[in-house]
N, C-alpha and C positions, 0 to 999 in steps of 0.2 A: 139551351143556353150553354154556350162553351164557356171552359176555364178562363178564354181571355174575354169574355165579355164579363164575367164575374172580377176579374180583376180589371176591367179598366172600369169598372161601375164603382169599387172601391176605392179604387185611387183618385179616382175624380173626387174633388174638393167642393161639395156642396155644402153652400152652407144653410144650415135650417134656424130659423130665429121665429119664438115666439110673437104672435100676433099683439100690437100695443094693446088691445084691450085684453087680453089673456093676462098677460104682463101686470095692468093695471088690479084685474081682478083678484089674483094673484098676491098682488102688494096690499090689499087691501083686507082681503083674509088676514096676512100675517100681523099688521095692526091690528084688527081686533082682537086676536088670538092674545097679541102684545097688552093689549089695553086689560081684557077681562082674568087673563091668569095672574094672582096675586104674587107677589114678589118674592121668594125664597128667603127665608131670613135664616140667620147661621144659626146651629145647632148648638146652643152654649150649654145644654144640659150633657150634651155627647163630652165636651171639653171640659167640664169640670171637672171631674177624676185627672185629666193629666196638670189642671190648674193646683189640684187639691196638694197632688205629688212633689208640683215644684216649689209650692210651699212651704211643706215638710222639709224637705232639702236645704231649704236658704234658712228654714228657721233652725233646722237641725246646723247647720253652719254657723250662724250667729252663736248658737250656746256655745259651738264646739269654741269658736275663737272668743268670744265673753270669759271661757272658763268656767263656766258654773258646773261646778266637778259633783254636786252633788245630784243631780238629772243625770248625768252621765254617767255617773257609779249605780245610781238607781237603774239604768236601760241596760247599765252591760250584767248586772244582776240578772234581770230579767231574764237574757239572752242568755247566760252562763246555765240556768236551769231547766231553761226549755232548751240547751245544746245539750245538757247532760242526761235530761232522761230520754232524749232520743238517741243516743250514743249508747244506753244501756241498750238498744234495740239494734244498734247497728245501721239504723234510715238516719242519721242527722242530717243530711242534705235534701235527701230525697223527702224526707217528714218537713223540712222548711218550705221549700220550694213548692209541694201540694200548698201548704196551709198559706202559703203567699201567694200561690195563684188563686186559690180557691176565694180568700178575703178578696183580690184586686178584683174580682168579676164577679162576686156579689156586691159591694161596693159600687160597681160600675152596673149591674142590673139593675139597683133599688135607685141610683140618679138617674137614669133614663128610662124607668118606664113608667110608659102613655099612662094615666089614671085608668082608663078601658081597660088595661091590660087585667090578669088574673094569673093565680095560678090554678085556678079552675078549670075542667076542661070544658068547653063550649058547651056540650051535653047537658053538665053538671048546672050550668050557669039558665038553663030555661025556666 
């Protein structure tokens, strides 16, 4: 077979269409496929933690503009003594930033996990 029979073999425009009943069977698969797999439902336990957050926020907003200065002088207390004994250490940022990661993703492990789950290792669990 020469080059140009290889190329006039591709350039020629054939067209290939499945056989209607191929087609049929085909479509028919995918309906049942459609019918018996159940419906994906959204994950609302995934999204509570960013629900939890934006609550905090609006309700932390509401005091801030109510004024209730006594909540507020209470949380900046708060903040004032755990900024000052990590400051005696030198980490104040770095020692926040763990302990606010570390709380956001236990917080977010202990809302989404399955009842199955463990912290057992499989071994352990026989």
């Amino acid at each position: 077979m020469s080059p140009d029979d290889i190329h006039r073999i591709l350039a020629s425009e054939i067209r290939i269409a499945p056989s209607p009943v191929f087609a049929a069977s085909v479509m028919r698969a995918v309906e049942q496929e459609k019918r018996t797999l159940p419906s994906l439902a959204f994950p609302w336990r995934h999204a509570l933690p960013g629900w939890l957050a934006l609550l905090a926020c609006l309700i932390g907003g509401g005091v801030g503009i109510t004024g209730d200065v006594a909540w507020v002088q209470a949380l900046e207390a708060s903040v004032t003594t755990v900024s000052e004994n990590a400051s005696a250490l030198q980490f104040e940022w770095i020692a926040l930033s763990v302990l606010v990661t570390m709380a956001s993703l236990l917080i977010a492990n202990i809302l989404t996990r399955k009842p199955s789950q463990s912290w057992e290792p499989a071994a352990a669990r026989r």
